[in-house]
Every structure is written in C-alpha cells, then in structure tokens.
DRENDO-1510 file (C-alpha; in Angstrom, 1 decimal, always signed):
<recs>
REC; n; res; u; v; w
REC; 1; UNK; +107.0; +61.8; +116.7 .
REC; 2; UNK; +103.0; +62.9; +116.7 .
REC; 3; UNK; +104.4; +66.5; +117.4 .
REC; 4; UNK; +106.6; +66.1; +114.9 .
REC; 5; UNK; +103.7; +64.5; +112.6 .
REC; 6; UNK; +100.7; +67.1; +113.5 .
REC; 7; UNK; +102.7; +70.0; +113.3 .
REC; 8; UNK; +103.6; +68.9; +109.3 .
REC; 9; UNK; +100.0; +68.0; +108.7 .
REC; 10; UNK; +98.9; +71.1; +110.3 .
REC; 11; UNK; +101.5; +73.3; +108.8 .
REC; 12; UNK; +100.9; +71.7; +105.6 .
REC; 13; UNK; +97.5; +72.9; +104.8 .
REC; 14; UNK; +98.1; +75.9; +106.3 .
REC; 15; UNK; +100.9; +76.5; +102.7 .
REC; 16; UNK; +98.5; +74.5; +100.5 .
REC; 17; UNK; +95.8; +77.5; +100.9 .
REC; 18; UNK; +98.3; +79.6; +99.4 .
REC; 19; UNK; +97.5; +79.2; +95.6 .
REC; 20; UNK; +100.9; +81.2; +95.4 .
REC; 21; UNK; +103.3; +78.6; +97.0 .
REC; 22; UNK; +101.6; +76.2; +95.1 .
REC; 23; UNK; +101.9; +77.6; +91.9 .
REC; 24; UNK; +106.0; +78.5; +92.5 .
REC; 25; UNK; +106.5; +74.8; +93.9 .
REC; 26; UNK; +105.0; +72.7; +91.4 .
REC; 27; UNK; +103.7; +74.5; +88.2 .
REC; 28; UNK; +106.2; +77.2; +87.8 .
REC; 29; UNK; +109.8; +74.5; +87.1 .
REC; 30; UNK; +107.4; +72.8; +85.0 .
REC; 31; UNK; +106.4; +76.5; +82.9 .
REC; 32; UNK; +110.1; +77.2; +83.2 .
REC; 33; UNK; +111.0; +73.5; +81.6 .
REC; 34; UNK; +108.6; +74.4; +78.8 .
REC; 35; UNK; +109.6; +77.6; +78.0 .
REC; 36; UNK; +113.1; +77.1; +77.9 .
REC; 37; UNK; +112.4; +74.0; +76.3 .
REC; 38; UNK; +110.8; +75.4; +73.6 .
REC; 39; UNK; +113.5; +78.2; +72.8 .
REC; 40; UNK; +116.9; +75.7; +72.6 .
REC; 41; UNK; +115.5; +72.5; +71.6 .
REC; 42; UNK; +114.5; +73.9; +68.1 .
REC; 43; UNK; +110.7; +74.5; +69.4 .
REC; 44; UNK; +110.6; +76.9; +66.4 .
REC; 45; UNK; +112.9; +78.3; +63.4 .
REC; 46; UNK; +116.4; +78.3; +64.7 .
REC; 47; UNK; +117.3; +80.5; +61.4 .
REC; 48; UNK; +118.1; +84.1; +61.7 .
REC; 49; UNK; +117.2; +86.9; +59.7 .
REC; 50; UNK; +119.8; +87.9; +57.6 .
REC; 51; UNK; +119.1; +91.6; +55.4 .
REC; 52; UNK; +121.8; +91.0; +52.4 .
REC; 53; UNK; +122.4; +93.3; +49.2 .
REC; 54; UNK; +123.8; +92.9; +46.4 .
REC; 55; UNK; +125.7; +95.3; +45.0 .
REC; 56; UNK; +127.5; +93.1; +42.9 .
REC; 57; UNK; +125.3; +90.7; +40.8 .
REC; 58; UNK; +128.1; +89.1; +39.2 .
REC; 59; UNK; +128.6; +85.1; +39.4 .
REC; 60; UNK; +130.7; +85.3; +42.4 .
REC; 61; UNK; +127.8; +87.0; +44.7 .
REC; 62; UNK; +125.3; +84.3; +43.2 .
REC; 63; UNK; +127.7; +81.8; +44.8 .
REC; 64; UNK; +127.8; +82.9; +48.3 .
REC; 65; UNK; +124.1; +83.7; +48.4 .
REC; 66; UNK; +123.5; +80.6; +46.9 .
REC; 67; UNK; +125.6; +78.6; +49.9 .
REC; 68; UNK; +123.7; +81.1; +52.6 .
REC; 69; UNK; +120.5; +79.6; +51.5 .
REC; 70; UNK; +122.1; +76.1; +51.6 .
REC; 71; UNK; +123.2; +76.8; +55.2 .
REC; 72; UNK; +121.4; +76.0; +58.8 .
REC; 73; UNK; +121.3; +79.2; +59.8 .
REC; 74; UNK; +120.0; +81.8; +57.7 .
REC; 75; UNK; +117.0; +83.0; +55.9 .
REC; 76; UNK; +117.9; +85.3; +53.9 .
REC; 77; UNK; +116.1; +89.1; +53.1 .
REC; 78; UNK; +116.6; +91.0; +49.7 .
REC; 79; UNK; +117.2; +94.3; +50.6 .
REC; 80; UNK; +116.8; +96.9; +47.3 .
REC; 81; UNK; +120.2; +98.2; +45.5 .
REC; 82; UNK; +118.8; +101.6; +45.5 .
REC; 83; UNK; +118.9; +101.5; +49.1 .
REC; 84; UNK; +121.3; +103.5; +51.7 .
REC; 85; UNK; +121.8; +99.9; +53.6 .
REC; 86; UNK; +122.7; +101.9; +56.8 .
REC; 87; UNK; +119.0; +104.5; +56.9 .
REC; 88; UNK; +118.0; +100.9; +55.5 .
REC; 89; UNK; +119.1; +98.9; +58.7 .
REC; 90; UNK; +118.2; +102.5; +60.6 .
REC; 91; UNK; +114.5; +102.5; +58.8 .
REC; 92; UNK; +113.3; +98.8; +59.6 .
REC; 93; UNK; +115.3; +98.7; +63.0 .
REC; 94; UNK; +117.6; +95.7; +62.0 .
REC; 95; UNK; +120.2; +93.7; +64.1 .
REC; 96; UNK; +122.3; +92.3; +61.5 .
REC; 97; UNK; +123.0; +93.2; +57.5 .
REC; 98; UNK; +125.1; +92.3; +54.8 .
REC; 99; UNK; +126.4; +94.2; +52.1 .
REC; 100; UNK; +128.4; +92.4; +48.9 .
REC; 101; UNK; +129.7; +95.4; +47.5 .
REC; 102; UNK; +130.2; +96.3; +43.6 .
REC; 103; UNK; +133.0; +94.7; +41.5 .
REC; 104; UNK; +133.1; +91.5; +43.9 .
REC; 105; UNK; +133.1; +89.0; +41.1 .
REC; 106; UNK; +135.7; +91.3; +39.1 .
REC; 107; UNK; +138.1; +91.6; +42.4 .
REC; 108; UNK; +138.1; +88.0; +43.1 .
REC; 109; UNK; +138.2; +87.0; +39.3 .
REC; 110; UNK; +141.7; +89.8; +39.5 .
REC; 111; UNK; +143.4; +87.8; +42.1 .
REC; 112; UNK; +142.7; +84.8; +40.8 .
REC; 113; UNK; +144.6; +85.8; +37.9 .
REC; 114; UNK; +146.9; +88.0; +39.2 .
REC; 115; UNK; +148.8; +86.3; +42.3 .
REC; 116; UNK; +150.6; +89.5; +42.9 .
REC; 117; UNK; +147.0; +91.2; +43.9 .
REC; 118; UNK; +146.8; +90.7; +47.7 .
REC; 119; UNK; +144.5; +91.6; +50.6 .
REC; 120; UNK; +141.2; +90.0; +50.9 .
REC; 121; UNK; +137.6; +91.1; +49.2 .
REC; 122; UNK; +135.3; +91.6; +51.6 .
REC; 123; UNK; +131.6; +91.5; +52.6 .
REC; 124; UNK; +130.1; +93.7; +55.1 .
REC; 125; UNK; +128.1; +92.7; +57.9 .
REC; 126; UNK; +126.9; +95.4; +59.8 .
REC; 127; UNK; +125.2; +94.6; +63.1 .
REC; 128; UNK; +124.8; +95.1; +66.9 .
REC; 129; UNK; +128.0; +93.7; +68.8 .
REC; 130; UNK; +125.6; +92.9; +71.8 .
REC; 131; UNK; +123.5; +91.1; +69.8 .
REC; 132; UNK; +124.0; +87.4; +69.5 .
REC; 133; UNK; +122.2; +87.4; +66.1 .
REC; 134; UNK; +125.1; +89.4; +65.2 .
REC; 135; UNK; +127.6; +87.0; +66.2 .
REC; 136; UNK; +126.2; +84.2; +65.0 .
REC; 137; UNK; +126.1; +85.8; +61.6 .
REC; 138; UNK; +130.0; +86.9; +61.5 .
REC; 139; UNK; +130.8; +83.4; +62.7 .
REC; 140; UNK; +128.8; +81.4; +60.2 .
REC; 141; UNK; +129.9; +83.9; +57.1 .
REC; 142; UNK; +133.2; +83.7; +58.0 .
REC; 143; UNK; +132.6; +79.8; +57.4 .
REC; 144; UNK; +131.0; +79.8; +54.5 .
REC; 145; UNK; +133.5; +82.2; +52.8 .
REC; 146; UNK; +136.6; +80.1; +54.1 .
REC; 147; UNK; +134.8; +77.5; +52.2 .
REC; 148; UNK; +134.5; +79.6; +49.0 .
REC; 149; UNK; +138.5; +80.3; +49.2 .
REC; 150; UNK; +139.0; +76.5; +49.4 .
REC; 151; UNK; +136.8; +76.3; +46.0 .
REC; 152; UNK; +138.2; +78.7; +44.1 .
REC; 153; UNK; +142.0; +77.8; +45.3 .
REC; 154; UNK; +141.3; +73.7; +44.4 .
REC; 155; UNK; +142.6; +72.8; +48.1 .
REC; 156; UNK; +141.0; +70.2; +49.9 .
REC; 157; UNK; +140.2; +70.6; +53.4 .
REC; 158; UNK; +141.9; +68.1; +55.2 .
REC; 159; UNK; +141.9; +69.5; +59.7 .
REC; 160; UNK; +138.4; +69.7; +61.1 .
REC; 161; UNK; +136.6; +69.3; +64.6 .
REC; 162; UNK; +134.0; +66.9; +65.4 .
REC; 163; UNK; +131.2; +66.8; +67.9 .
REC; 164; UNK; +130.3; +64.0; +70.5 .
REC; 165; UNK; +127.8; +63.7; +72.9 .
REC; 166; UNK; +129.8; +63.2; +76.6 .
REC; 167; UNK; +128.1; +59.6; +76.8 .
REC; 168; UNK; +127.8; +57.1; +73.6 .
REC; 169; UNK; +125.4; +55.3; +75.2 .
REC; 170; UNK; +122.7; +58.4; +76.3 .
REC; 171; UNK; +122.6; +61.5; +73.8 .
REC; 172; UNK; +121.8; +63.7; +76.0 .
REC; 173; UNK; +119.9; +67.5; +75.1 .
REC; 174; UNK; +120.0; +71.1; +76.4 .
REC; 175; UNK; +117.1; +70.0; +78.4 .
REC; 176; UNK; +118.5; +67.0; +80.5 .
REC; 177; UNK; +121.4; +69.8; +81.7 .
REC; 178; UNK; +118.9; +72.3; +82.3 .
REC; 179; UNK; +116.4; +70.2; +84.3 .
REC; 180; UNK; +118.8; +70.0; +87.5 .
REC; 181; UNK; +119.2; +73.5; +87.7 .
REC; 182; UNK; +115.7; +74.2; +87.8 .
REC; 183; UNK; +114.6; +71.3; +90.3 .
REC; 184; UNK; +117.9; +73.1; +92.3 .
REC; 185; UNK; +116.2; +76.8; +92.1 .
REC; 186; UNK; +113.0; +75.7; +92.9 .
REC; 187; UNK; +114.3; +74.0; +96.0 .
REC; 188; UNK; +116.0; +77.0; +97.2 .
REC; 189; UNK; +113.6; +79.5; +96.4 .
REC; 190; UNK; +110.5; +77.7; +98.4 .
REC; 191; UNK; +112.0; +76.5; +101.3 .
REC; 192; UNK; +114.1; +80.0; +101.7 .
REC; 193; UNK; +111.4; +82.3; +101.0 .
REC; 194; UNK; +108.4; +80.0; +102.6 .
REC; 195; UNK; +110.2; +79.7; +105.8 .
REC; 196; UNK; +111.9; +83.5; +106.1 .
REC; 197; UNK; +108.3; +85.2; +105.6 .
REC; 198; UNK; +107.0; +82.3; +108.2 .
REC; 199; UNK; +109.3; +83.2; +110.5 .
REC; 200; UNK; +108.6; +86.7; +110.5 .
REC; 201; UNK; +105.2; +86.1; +109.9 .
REC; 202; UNK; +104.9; +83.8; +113.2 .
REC; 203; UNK; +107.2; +86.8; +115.2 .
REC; 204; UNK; +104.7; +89.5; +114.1 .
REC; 205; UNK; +101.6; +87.4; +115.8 .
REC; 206; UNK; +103.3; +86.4; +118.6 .
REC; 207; UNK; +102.6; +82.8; +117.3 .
REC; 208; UNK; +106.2; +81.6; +118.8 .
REC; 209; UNK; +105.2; +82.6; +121.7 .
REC; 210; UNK; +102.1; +80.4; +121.6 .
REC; 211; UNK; +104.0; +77.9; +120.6 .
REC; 212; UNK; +106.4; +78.4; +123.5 .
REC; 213; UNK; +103.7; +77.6; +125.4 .
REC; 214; UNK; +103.4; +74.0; +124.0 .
REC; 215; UNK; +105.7; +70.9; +124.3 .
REC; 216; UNK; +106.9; +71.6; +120.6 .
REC; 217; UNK; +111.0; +72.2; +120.6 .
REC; 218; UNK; +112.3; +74.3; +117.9 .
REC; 219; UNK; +114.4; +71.6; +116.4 .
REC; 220; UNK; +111.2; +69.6; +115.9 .
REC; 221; UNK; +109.0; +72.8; +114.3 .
REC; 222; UNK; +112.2; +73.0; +111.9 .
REC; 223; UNK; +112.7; +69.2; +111.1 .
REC; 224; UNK; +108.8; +69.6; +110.4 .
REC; 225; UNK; +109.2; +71.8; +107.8 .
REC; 226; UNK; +111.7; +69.9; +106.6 .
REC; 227; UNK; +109.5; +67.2; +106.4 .
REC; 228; UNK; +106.8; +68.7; +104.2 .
REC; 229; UNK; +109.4; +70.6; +102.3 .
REC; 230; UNK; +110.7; +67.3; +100.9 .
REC; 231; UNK; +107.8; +65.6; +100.2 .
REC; 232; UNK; +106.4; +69.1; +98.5 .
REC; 233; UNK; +110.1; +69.2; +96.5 .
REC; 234; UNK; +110.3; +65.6; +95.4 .
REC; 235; UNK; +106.5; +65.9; +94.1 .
REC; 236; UNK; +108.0; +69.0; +91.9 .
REC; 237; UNK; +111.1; +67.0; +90.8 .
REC; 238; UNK; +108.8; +63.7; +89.8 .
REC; 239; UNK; +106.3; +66.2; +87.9 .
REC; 240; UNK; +109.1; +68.1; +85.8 .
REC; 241; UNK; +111.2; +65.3; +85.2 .
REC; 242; UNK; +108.1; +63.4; +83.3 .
REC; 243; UNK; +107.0; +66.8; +81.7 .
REC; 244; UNK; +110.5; +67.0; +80.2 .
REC; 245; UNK; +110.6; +63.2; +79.2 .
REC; 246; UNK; +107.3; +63.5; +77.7 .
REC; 247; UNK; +107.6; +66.7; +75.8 .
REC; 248; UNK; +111.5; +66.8; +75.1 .
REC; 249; UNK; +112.5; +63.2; +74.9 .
REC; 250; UNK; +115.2; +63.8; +77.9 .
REC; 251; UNK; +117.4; +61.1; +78.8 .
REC; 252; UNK; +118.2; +62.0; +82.0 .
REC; 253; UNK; +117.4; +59.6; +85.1 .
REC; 254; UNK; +115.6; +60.2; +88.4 .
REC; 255; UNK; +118.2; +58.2; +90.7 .
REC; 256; UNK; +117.4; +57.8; +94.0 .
REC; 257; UNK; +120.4; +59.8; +94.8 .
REC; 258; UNK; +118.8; +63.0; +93.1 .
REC; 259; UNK; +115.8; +62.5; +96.0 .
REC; 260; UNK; +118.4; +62.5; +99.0 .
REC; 261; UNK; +120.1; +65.7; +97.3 .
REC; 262; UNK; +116.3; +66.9; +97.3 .
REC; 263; UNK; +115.6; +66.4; +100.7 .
REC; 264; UNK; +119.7; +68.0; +101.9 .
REC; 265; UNK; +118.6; +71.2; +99.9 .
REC; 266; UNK; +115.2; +71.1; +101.4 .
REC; 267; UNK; +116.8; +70.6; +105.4 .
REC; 268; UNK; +119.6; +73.1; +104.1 .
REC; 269; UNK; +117.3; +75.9; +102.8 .
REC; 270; UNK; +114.6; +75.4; +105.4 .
REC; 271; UNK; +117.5; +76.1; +107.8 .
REC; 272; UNK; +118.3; +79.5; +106.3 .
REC; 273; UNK; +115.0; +80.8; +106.3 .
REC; 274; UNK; +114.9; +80.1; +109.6 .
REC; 275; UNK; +118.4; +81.6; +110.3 .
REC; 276; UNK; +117.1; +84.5; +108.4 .
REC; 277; UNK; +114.0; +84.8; +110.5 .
REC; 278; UNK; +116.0; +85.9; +113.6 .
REC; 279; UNK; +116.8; +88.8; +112.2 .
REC; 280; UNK; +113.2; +89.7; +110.5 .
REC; 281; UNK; +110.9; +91.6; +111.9 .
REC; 282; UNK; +107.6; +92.0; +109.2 .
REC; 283; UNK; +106.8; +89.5; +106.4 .
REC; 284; UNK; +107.2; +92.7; +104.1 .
REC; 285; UNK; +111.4; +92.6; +105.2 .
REC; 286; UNK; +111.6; +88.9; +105.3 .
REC; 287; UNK; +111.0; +89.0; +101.1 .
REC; 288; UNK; +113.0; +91.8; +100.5 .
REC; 289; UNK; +115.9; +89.9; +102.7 .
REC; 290; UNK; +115.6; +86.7; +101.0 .
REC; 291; UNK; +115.4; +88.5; +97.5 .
REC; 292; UNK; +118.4; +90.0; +98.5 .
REC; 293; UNK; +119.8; +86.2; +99.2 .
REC; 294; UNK; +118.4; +84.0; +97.2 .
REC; 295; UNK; +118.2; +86.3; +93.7 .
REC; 296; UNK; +122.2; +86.2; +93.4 .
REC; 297; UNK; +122.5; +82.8; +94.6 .
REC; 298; UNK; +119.6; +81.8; +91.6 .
REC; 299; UNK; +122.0; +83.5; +88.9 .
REC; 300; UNK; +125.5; +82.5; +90.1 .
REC; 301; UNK; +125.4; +78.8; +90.9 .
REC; 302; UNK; +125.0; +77.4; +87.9 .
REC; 303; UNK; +120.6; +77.5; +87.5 .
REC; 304; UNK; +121.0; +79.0; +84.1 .
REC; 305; UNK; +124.2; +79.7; +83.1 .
REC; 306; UNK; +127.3; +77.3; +83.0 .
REC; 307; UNK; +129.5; +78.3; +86.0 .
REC; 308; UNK; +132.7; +78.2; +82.6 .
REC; 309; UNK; +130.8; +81.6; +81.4 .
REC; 310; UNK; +131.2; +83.7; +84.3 .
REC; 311; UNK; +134.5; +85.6; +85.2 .
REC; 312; UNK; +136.7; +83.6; +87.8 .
REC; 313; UNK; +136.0; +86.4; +90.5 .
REC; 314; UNK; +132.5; +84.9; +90.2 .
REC; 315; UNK; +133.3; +82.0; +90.0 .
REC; 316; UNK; +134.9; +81.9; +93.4 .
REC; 317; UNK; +131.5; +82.8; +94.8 .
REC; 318; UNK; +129.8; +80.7; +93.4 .
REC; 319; UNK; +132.4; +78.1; +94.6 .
REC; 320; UNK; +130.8; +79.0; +98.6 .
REC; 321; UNK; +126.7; +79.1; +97.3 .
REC; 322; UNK; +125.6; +75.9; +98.9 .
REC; 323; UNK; +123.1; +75.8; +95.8 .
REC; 324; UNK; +125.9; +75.4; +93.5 .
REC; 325; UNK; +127.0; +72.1; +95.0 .
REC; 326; UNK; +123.2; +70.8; +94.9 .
REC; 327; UNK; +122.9; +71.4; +91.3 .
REC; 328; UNK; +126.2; +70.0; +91.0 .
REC; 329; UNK; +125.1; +66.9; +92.8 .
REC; 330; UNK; +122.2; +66.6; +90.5 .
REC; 331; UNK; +123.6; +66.8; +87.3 .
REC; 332; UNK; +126.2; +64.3; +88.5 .
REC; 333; UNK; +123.5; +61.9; +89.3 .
REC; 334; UNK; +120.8; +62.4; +87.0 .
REC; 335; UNK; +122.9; +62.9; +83.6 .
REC; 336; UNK; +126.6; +61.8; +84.3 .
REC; 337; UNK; +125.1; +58.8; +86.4 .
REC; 338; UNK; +128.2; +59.8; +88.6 .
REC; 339; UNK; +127.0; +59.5; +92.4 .
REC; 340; UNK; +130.4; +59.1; +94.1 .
REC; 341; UNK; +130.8; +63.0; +92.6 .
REC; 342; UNK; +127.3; +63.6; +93.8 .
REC; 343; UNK; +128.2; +62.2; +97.3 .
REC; 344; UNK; +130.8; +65.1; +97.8 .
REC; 345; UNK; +128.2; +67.5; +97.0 .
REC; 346; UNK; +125.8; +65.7; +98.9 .
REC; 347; UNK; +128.1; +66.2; +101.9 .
REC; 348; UNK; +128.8; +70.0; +101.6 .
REC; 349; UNK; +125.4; +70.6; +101.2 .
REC; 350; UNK; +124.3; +69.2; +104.3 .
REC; 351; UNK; +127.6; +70.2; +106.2 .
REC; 352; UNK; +125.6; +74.1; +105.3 .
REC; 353; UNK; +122.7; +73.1; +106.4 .
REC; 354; UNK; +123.6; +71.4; +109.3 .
REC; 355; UNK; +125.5; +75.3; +110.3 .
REC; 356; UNK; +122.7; +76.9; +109.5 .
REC; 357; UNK; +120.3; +74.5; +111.5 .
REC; 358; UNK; +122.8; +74.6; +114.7 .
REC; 359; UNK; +122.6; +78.9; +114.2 .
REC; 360; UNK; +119.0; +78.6; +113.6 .
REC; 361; UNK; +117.8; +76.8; +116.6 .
REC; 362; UNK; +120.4; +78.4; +119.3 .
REC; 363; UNK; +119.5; +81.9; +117.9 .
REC; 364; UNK; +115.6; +82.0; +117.2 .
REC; 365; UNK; +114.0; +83.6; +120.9 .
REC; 366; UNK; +110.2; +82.4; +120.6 .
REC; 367; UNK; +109.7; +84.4; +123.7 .
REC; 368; UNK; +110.3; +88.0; +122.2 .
REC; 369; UNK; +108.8; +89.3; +119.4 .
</recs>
C-alpha cells in the first residue's frame, strides 16, 4: 500500500506540471458544456434568416408573410422585386430564399372558385440541401402553408402530435443528455492519451527499467494511475455537473453510481494506454496511435451524436466501443435514474478493462526499451 500510495503522489505532481493535462481534464468539459450549451439551449436567436420576395403583393402573399412573422422560427428579409432572386441569393452568398411568385392571390382566389382547377400554387424556396437552415425552412413553410389550406378550405384540424418530456416529474434539457457524454469523452481521452505517451515516454528513458530495479510490480504502477485518474475524473465530473446546474438549470443527478462508472472508465482506459504502450516506441507515435484510437471512439459512441442518427453498420461498432456503454451507464444513472441499466454497463465496462489490464501487465517488458 505506501508503494501503491507514493507512486500516485509522486506520479501526480509529476501530470499537475503539465498545464496541458490540466487544462483537457478539468477546464476543457466545462468550455465544451458552455459552448454547446450556449448554441442548443437558446443562448442566442434561435430564428433563421429567411430572404423572401414578393412577387405577388396581392392579399394572399400578405397572409403567409404575415403568419412567417407570427412564427418561432423566422426573421424575415425583404428582398427587392426588381431583383434576379438567384444572382440575388448568388450576390449576398445566401443559404435559404423564398420566392411568392406573381398571380398568387389570383391562382388561389381561381381555385377557390373553380373546384375543377387542380394542382397546388406554390412558393419557392431555394436553398442549400446540406444546409440545415434549409431544412428547417422547407419543414416549417410547409406547416404554415398546410395551415393556410385549412383556412381557406373552413376545415378544422382535428389529428395532431404532442410533445412530452420522458419523466413528468424532471423536465429534463439538451444539456442534462449532453453532460454524460462529455464527462464519458473526457474520461477516455485523459486516461488513454496520458498513459499511452507515459508509457512510451517511460520506454524512451529507460525509466521502466529503473523502475525494474525497485519493489514496484506493474499491476501496482497501473492500479496507481488508476488511482489518481479517478480522483482527477470525479473532480472534472463534480466541476461540470455544477457549471451545468448553475448556468443551464440541468436537472440531471450526480448518483453515486455515476462515480463508480467514473472510476470503471478511468481503470478501463488507463488499461489501454498501457496496452497501447507495448507497442509504442516515442511519445511522438504514442499520440498519433491513440488519435488513431480514441478520435473514432470520441465520434461513434454516442459523445455527441445520438447512436439513432448513425447508419446501423455504425452502429454495430459502436455496439463493441467500451466508451459507448460508459456513456450509456451514465445517462442511465444521472438522467433516467435507471441504475439496474447502468449496472449492465457498469459490468461490460469493466469486463474491457479488466482484458485490457490482464494484456497490459503480462505484455509490458520493463526490461527492454
């Protein structure tokens, strides 16, 4: 145990000079929390842009500009008549336009009183398709002119969809199912890129083989950075978490489940840096090799984007990224309060770390550089 003990302390303040591993442990979730915070919680204007002209000015144009301005998610941009909309769009490098062409009040006022007429009267929107500005503005015209036909057709809408929040009880925000992902990543990236460039690091120096020389085993200079790796991680998570309560009203809760998920992803991490530093040679491999590791794991398990989005070929490798199943385990316990769900990816979490500890300490040579 006083092996165990010094050789945290010692390799402690040996990472806390590193203003670097610092900054990436603590401050960076909680810049990432802010930022992200800030762009879906309605830090700013949520309304879009939208360029319209109207070619029509009859009563029927007034109406649907009228209910654009009376809608969430628009703010709407006269552009001139004279105008070629397309060197207009061209000109002022738009995303998204709309054009209500000439004789729109006349063509709806003809069907109106001529059933016989048929075929809708359309505006243009003319956009970039990859572009989400462009999307939302085709899905949120297309409801507001589906609301026009109701009006001018007298019907009453009567089949709709309503929203709930997943809990009555906690109304959860973007932010509380964004928080576990980003106490997940930060676990992963520190412990996997800390202890890869260590290990290399330490085989460059010939420092395993001064530690060879000692009464230090290698499962007790692993469990050691395990050690400070957890106390380092569950610092971060208590630092973000009150950052995200404090500036985004979160509702989420720091169980103490979400600390032993900490401290699996921590062991399981620590263990593949390690594993990783058998076969590094120079610090400058070890971060191209855990960039090469950790970089796709970051993107596909479920850090930033739902797991749902991405095509099921992905999602069957995501399915074997042990961070997957610790963000999983995290969300169920901090927002779904769920921890016999969290418990099963509690379990494969460390069942990965305990391979990659096994691999880790039966293949790492400290006498050969």
């Amino acid at each position: 145990m006083s092996r165990l003990t010094s050789d945290v302390i010692h390799y402690g303040k040996q990472y806390l000079r590193s203003k670097i591993g610092l900054f990436f442990a603590v401050l960076f979730p909680i810049l990432l929390i802010l930022v992200f915070g800030a762009i879906f919680t309605g830090g700013g204007d949520s309304k879009i842009n939208l360029n319209v002209q109207n070619l029509d000015g009859g009563p029927m144009a007034d109406v649907l500009i009228d209910n654009l301005n009376k809608s969430e998610t628009f703010n709407l941009i006269e552009v001139p008549t004279n105008e070629s909309i397309t060197e207009y769009i061209k000109n002022n490098s738009l995303t998204v336009a709309m054009v209500i062409p000439e004789n729109f009040t006349a063509d709806i006022n003809a069907r109106l009183m001529n059933s016989s007429i048929t075929g809708y009267v359309n505006v243009t929107i003319y956009g970039d398709p990859s572009k989400t500005t462009y999307s939302i503005a085709l899905g949120a015209t297309g409801a507001i002119t589906n609301g026009m036909n109701f009006g001018l057709a007298n019907a009453t809408p009567i089949v709709g969809a309503e929203g709930k929040t997943i809990s009555e009880n906690s109304k959860f925000n973007y932010m509380d199912f964004y928080l576990p992902g980003i106490i997940g990543m930060t676990v992963m990236t520190n412990a996997l890129f800390a202890m890869s460039s260590n290990c290399a690091e330490y085989r460059q120096r010939n420092y395993f083989k001064l530690l060879a020389t000692t009464n230090i085993k290698k499962w007790e200079w692993l469990v050691s950075k395990f050690i400070f790796y957890t106390a380092l991680l569950s610092l971060s998570l208590v630092l973000t978490y009150l950052v995200g309560v404090a500036v985004f009203d979160m509702k989420s809760v720091l169980t103490p489940m979400a600390f032993v998920l900490i401290a699996a992803g921590a062991f399981t991490f620590t263990a593949l840096g390690m594993l990783l530093g058998v076969f590094i040679k120079d610090p400058e491999s070890a971060v191209a090799v855990a960039n090469a590791v950790g970089f796709p794991m970051m993107f596909l398990s479920g850090s930033f984007f739902p797991l749902e989005m991405m095509p099921s070929y992905l999602q069957s490798v995501a399915n074997v990224l042990p961070l997957t199943y610790l963000n999983n385990g995290l969300r169920d316990t901090m927002v779904y309060l769920n921890d016999g769900s969290a418990l099963v990816n509690l379990a494969v979490v460390f069942a990965c770390g305990m391979i990659f500890f096994v691999l880790a300490s039966k293949l790492m040579s400290w006498k050969e550089k």
